[in-house]
C-alpha positions as CSV (number, residue, x, y, z in Angstrom):
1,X,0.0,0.0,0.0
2,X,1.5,3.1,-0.7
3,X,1.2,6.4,1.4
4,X,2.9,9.1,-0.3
5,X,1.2,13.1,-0.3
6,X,-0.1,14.8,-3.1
7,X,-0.4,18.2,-2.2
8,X,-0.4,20.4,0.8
9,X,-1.3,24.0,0.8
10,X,-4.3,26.8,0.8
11,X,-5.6,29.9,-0.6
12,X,-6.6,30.6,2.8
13,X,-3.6,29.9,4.5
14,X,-4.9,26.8,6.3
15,X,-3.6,23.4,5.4
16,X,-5.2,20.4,3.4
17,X,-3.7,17.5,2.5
18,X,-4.3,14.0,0.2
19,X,-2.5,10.9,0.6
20,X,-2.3,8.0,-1.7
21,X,-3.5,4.7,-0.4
22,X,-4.0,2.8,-3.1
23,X,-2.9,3.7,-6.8
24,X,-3.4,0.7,-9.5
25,X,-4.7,0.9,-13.2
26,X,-8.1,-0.5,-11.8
27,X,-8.5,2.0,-8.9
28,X,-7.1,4.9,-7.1
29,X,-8.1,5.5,-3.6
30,X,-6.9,8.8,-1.5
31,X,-7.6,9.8,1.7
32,X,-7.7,14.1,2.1
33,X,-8.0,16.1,5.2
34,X,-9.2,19.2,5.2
35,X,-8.5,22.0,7.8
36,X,-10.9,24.4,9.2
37,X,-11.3,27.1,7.2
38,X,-9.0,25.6,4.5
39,X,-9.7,25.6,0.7
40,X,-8.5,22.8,-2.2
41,X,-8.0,25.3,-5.2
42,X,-9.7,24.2,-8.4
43,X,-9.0,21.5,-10.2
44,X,-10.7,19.1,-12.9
45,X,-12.7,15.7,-12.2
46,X,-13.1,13.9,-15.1
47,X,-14.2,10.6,-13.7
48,X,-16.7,10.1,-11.9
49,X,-15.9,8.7,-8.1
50,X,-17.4,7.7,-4.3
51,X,-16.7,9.2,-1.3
52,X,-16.2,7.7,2.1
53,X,-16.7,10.3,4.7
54,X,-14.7,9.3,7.9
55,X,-16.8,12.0,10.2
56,X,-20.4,14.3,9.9
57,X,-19.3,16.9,7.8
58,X,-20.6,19.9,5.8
59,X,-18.7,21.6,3.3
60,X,-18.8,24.1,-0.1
61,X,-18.1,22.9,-3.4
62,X,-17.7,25.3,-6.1
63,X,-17.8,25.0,-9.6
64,X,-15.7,27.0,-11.7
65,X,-15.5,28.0,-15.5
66,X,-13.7,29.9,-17.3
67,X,-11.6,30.6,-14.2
68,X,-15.2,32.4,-12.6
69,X,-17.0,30.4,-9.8
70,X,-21.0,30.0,-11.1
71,X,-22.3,27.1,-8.8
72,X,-21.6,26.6,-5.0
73,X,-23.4,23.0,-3.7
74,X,-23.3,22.5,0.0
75,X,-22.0,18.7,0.6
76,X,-23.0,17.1,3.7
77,X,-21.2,13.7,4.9
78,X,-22.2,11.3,7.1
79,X,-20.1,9.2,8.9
80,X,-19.8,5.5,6.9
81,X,-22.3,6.6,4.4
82,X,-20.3,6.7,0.8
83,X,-21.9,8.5,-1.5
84,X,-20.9,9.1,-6.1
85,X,-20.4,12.2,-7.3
86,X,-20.1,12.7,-10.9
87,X,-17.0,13.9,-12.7
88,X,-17.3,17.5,-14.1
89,X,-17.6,18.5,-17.5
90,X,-14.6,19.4,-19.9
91,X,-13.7,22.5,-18.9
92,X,-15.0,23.1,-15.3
93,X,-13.1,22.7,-12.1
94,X,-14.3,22.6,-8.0
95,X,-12.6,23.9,-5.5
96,X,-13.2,22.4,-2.0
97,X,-14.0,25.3,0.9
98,X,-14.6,24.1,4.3
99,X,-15.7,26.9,6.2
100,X,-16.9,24.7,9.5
101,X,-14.5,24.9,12.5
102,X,-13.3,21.0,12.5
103,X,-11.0,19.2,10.0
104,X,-12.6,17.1,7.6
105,X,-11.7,13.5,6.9
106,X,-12.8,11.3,3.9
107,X,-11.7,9.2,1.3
108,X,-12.3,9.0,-2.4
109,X,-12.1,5.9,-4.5
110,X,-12.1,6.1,-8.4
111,X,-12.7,3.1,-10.2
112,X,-11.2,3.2,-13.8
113,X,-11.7,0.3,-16.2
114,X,-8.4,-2.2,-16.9
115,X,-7.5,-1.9,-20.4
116,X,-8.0,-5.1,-22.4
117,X,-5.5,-7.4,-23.8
């Protein structure tokens, strides 16, 4: 099982970060905390993917295009309950905000089909 970080950092100056737990052609599972008050800048999500929330929690997703925000969903997560979310549309981006006073903790499998022989 691998363990290695993808990113740290925030627009709001508050930490995030995503780990690598499992990363095979079939499947790609991470596991990201978010810190109070932290953000994940924008970035695509081609495929679509479940997440495992670890803990309750109620965050912003926002929907850019064009580089402009023009949809913010509220997510809500409850503890053991996975839920899908599909991948955005060529060209859009989220950005994660969560503007609760706890960390958040969940993680995200994508499944992607194995290439055949």
């Amino acid at each position: 099982m691998a363990s290695t970080p993808q990113g740290t950092g925030s627009g709001s100056g508050r930490p995030f970060n995503t780990t690598t737990i499992i990363d095979r052609p079939h499947v790609h599972i991470t596991k990201t905390t978010i810190e109070p008050r932290a953000v994940i800048p924008a970035h695509p999500h081609a495929e679509d993917f479940v997440v495992y929330p670890l803990e309750d929690y109620n965050i912003k997703r926002v929907y850019h295009k064009d580089g402009k925000p023009y949809r913010t969903v509220r997510m809500t997560g409850t503890t053991g309950q996975p839920y899908k979310v599909k991948g955005t549309a060529p060209g859009v981006t989220i950005s994660i905000e969560n503007d609760s006073d706890k960390p958040v903790n969940f993680e995200k499998t994508v499944q992607r089909p194995l290439p055949r022989p």
